[in-house]
N, C-alpha and C positions, 0 to 999 in steps of 0.2 A: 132259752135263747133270747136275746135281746137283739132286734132289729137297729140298726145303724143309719141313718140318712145321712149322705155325702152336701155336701154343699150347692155341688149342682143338679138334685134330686134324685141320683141312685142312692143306693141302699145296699147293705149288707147285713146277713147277721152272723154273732158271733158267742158261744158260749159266754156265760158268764165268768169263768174262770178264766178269761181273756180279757182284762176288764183294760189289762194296759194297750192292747188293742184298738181303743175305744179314741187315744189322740191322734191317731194317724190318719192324714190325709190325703187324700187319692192328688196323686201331682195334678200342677194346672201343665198342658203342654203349651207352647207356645209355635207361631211361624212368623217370623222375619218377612215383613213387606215392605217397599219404599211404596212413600207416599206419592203420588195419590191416590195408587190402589189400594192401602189400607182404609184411606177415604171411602172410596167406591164399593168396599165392601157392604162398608155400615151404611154408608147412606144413598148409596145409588143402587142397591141389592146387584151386585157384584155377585151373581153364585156360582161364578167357576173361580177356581185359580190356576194359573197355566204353570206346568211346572215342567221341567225336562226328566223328570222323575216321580217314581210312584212309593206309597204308601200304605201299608196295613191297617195305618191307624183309622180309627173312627173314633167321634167322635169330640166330646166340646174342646175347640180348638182357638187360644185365647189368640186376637190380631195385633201384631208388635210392629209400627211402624219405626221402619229404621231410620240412621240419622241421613242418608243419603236419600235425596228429594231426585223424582224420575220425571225432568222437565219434558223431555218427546213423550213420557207418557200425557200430563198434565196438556200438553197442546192436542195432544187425539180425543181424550175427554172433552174438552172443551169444542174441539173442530166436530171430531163424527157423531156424538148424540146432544151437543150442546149445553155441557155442564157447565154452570155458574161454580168453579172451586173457590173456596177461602184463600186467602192469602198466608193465613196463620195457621195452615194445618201442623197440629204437633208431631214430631220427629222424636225416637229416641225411647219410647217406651209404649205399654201396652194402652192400645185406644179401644180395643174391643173384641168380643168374643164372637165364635159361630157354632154351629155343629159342621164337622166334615162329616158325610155321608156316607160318601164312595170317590172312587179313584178308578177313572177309567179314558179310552181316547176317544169314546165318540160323544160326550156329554153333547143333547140337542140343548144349545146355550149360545146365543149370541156373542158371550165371553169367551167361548171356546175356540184357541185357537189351533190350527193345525200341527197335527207331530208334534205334540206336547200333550203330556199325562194335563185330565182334567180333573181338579179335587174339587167335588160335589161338596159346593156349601148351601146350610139354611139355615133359617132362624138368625140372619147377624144383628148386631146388636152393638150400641154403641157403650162402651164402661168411662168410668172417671180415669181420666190419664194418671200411669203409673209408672214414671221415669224409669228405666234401668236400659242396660245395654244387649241389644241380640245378637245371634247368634247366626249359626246357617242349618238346613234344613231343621226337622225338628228338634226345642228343646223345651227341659222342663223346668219354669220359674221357681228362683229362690224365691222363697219367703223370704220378708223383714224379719231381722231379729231385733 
């Protein structure tokens, strides 16, 4: 058997007479945010996400901030806990990953808003921006060819 590590530290193993196996990459999932809750993720630890829908998924879940900018968000950030936001946050492609945990209604979360599924994030993280275009609910990024 030959043990496997994934990229983002699972693992598998897989005979050796599997060797072709051995290129395949567990997809990156992604979720479609407007900014500047993509922001709020990575940098203000943002760990709920309010959604009108729920999720089986767990796990690393890459943050795709879309091209449409959520300015009554970016004024309640600023008004109710006093965020200083950037001016030039990026739009349009992947700013960052998280782990989703769980998906449930009562997350005890300050981000948690009422009658809406809460998706249990941790660990966010900010990645090097990686243009491409999103999508709605979950999906999973092409790779560059």
């Amino acid at each position: 058997m030959i043990k496997v590590r994934f990229s983002d530290g699972d693992f598998n193993y897989f005979k050796s007479s599997d060797l072709e196996l051995l290129t395949v990459q567990k997809p990156r999932i992604a979720l479609t945010i407007k900014q500047p809750w993509a922001w709020a993720i990575t940098q203000l630890n943002k760990n709920v996400e309010n959604r009108n829908w729920a999720t089986d998924y767990r796990g690393l879940l890459y943050v795709h901030a879309g091209k449409a900018y959520d300015k009554v968000g970016h004024q309640w950030l600023a008004e109710a806990i006093g965020a200083t936001i950037p001016t030039d946050l990026p739009c349009g492609g992947i700013v960052g990953a998280v782990e989703l945990v769980d998906c449930r209604r009562d997350a005890e979360s300050d981000w948690a808003m009422p009658d809406q599924w809460h998706w249990c994030l941790e660990g966010a993280r900010s990645l090097p921006f990686e243009a491409m275009p999103g999508r709605l609910k979950l999906w999973q990024v092409k790779e560059a060819s």
